[in-house]
C-alpha positions in Angstrom: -5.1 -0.6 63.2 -2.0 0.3 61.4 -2.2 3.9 63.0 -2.7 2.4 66.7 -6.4 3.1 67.0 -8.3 0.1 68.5 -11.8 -0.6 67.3 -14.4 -3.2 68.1 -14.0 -6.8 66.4 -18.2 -6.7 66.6 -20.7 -4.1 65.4 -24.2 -3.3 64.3 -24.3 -2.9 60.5 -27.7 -1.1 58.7 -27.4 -1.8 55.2 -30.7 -2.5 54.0 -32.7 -1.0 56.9 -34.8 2.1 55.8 -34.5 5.4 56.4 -37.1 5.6 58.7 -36.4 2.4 60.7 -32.5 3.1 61.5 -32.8 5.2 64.2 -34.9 2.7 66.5 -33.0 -0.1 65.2 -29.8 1.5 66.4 -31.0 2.3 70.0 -31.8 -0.7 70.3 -28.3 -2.2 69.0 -26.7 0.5 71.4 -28.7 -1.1 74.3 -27.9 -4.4 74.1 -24.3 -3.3 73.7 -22.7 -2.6 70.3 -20.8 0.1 70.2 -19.9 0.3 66.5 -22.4 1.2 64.1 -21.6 0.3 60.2 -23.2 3.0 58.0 -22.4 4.4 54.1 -23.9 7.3 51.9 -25.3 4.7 49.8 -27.3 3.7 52.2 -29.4 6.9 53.0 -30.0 6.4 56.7 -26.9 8.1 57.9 -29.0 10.9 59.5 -30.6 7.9 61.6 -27.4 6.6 62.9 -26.6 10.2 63.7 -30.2 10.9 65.7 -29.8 7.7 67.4 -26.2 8.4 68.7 -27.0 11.8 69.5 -30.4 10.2 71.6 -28.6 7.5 73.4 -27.1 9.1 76.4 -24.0 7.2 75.6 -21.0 9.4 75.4 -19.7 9.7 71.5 -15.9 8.7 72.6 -17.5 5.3 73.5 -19.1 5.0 69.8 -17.2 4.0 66.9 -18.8 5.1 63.7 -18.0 3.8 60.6 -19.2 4.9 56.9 -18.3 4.8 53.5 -17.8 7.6 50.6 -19.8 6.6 47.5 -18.5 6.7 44.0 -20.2 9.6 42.8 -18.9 11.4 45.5 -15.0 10.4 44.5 -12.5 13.0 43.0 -11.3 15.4 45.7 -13.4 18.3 45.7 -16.7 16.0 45.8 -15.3 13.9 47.9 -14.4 16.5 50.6 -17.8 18.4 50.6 -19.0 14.8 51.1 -17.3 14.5 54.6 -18.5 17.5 55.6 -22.7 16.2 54.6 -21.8 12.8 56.3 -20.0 14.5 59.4 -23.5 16.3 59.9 -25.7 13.8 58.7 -24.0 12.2 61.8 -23.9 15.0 64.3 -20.3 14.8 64.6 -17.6 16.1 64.7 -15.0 13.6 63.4 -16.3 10.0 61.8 -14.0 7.2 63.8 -13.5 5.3 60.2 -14.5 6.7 56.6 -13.8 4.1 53.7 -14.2 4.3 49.8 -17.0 2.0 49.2 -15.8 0.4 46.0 -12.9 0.6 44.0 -13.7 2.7 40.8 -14.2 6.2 39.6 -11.7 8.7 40.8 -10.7 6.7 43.6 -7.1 8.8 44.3 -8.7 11.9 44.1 -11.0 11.0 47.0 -8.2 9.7 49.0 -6.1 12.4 48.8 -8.9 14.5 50.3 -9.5 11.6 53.0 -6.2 11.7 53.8 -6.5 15.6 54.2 -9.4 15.1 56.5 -7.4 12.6 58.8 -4.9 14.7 59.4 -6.9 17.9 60.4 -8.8 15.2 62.7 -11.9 14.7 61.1 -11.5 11.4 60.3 -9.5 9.2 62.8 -8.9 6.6 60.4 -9.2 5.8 56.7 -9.2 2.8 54.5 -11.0 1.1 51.5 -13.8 -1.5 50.8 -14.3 -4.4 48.2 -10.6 -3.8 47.1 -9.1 -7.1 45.5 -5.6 -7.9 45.9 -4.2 -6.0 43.2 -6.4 -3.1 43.8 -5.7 -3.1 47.5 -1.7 -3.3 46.9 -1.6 -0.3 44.6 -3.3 1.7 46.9 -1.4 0.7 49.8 1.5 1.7 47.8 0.6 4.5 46.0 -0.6 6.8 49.2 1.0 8.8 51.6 -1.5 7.4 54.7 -2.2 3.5 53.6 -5.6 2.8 54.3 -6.1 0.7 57.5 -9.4 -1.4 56.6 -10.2 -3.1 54.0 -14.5 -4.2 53.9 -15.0 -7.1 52.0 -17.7 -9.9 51.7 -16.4 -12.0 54.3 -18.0 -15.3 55.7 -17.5 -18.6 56.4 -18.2 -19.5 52.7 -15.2 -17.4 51.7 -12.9 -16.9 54.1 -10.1 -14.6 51.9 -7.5 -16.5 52.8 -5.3 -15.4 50.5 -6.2 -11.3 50.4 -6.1 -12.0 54.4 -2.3 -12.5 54.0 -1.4 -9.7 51.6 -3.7 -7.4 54.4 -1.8 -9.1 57.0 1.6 -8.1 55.5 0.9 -4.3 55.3 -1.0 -4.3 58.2 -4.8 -3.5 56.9 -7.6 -4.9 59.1 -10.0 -7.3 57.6 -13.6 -6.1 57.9 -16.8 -8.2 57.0 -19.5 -7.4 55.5 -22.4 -9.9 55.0 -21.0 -12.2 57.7 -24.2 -14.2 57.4 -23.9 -14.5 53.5 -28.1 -12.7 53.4 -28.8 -16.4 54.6 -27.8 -18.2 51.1 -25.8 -21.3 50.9 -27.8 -22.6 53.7 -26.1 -20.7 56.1 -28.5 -20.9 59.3 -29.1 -24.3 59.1 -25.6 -25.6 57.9 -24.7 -29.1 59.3 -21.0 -28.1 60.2 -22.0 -25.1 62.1 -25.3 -26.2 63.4 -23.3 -29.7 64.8 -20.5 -27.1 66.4 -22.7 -25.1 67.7 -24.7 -27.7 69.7 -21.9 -28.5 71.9 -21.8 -24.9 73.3 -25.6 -24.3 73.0 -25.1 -21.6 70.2 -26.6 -21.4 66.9 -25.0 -21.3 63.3 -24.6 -17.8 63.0 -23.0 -17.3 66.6 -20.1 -19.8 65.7 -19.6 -18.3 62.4 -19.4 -15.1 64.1 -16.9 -16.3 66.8 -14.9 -18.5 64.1 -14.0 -15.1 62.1 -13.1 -12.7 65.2 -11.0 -15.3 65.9 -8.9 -15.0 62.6 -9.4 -11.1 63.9 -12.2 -10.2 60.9 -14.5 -7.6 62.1 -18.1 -8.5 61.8 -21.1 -6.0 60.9 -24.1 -8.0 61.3 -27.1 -6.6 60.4 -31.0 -7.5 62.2 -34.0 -5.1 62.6 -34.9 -7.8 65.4 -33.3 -6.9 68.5 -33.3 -10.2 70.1 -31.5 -11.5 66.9 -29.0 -8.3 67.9 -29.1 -9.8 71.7 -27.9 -13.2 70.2 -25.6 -12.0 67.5 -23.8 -9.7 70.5 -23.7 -13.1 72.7 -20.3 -14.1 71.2 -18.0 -13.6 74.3 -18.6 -16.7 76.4 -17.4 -19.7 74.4 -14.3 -20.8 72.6 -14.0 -23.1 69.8 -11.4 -26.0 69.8 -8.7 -25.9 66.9 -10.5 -29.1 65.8 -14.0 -27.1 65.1 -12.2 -24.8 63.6 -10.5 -26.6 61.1 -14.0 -27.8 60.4 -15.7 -24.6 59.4 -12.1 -23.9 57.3 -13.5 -26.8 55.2 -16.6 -24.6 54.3 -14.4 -22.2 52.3 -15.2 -22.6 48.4 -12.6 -19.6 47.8 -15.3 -17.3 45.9 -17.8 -14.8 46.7 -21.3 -15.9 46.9 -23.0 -12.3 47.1 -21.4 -10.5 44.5 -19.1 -11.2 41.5 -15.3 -10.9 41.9 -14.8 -7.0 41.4 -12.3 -7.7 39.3 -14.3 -8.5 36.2 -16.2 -6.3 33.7 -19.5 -7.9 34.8 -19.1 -6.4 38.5 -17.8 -3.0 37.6 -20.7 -2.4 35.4 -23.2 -3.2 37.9 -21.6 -1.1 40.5 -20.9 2.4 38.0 -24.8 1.5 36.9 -25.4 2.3 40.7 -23.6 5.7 40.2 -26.7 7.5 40.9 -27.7 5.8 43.9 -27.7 9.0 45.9 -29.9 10.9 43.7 -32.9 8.4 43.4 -35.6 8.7 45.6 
């Protein structure tokens, strides 16, 4: 990262698990050898990630611990009492990467007390996710610490080639979420990726996977399956030609598949109608 802190290119995400099945789902992830762990407030399972890390054994400089501030947490004063509820949620004492999860509300006024947190080491890194160009650049600009991530529906369906160059330029780290698109399009049967991944006796989802760490994207996929966490983590062993992967570059159709753009009205209303995610039960 822009701030010389190395993290893992693949880790275990848990949107969508519940509350109550997090904690096994992450010992087991930690087992088979992840050692990043993809959380948010919005999810409300932090305090499993934290139990599970605190249970493993493993020693917390060796986990990487990523979550993300929700947007009725933003503005600074909310924003910093939320660090401190997801810093023991976690049973930590510092969160390795802490992003904004979307790009609306008071989004400066939770920076600034992001930034604040970095630098009295509760946070040892800071960025942003589902910012769009525009959106990313003004924030890049406009702060004092530039965020150093930027989560955004990533996969081999759209590929952000273009946002992946403005990141590129001010040095912000690509981060993936939904790497396996929830499984639309196709995805774990596609021809192109089933047809690569035949010659090195891997499936669809384990040349997708490889295809983006190669462009450097960080991956989060999520399984409550271990042995789907086994293959997911089985990534290392295999290369793919330039040729196969100018193949899978042909999947791109340049457009989210998941969400709408968040740059139209539609998508910002369905996220600020989430507002209250936190407080529903």
């Amino acid at each position: 990262m822009n701030n010389g802190l190395e993290m893992p290119l693949l880790g275990y995400g848990v949107y969508q698990i519940p509350p109550e099945d997090t904690e096994r789902c992450v010992k087991e992830a930690l087992s088979v050898g992840y050692r990043m762990i993809d959380t948010a407030q919005a999810y409300r399972n932090e305090e499993g990630v934290g139990k599970a890390i605190a249970e493993s054994g493993i020693p917390r400089k060796d986990i990487f611990i990523v979550t993300k501030v929700w947007i009725s947490n933003y503005g600074y004063e909310a924003c910093k009492a939320s660090i401190e509820e997801s810093l023991r949620k976690l049973r930590t004492d510092y969160i390795d990467l802490l992003l904004l999860h979307q790009p609306f509300c008071d989004v400066y006024g939770a920076y600034r007390a992001m930034e604040e947190a970095y630098r009295a080491g509760k946070l040892r890194a800071i960025g942003v996710s589902n910012f769009y160009t525009a959106r990313l650049m003004d924030i890049v600009r406009g702060t004092e610490i530039p965020p150093m991530v930027n989560q955004l529906e990533t996969h081999v369906f759209n590929q952000r080639e273009e946002i992946r160059k403005y990141m590129e330029e001010a040095k912000v780290v690509p981060m993936a979420w939904s790497p396996f698109v929830e499984g639309h399009n196709g995805f774990f049967t596609n021809e192109t990726l089933a047809k690569i991944g035949k010659k090195y006796g891997k499936t669809p989802a384990q040349v997708a996977l490889r295809y983006m760490m190669d462009l450097g994207i960080v991956c989060i996929p999520k399984t409550v399956h271990k042995e789907r966490m086994e293959e997911n983590f089985k990534v290392f062993d295999f290369k793919l030609t330039e040729e196969d992967k100018a193949e899978i570059a042909k999947l791109d159709t340049k457009g989210p598949v998941l969400l709408k753009d968040h740059n139209t009205p539609e998508t910002a209303k369905i996220i600020l109608d989430l507002k209250g995610i936190l407080d529903s039960k």
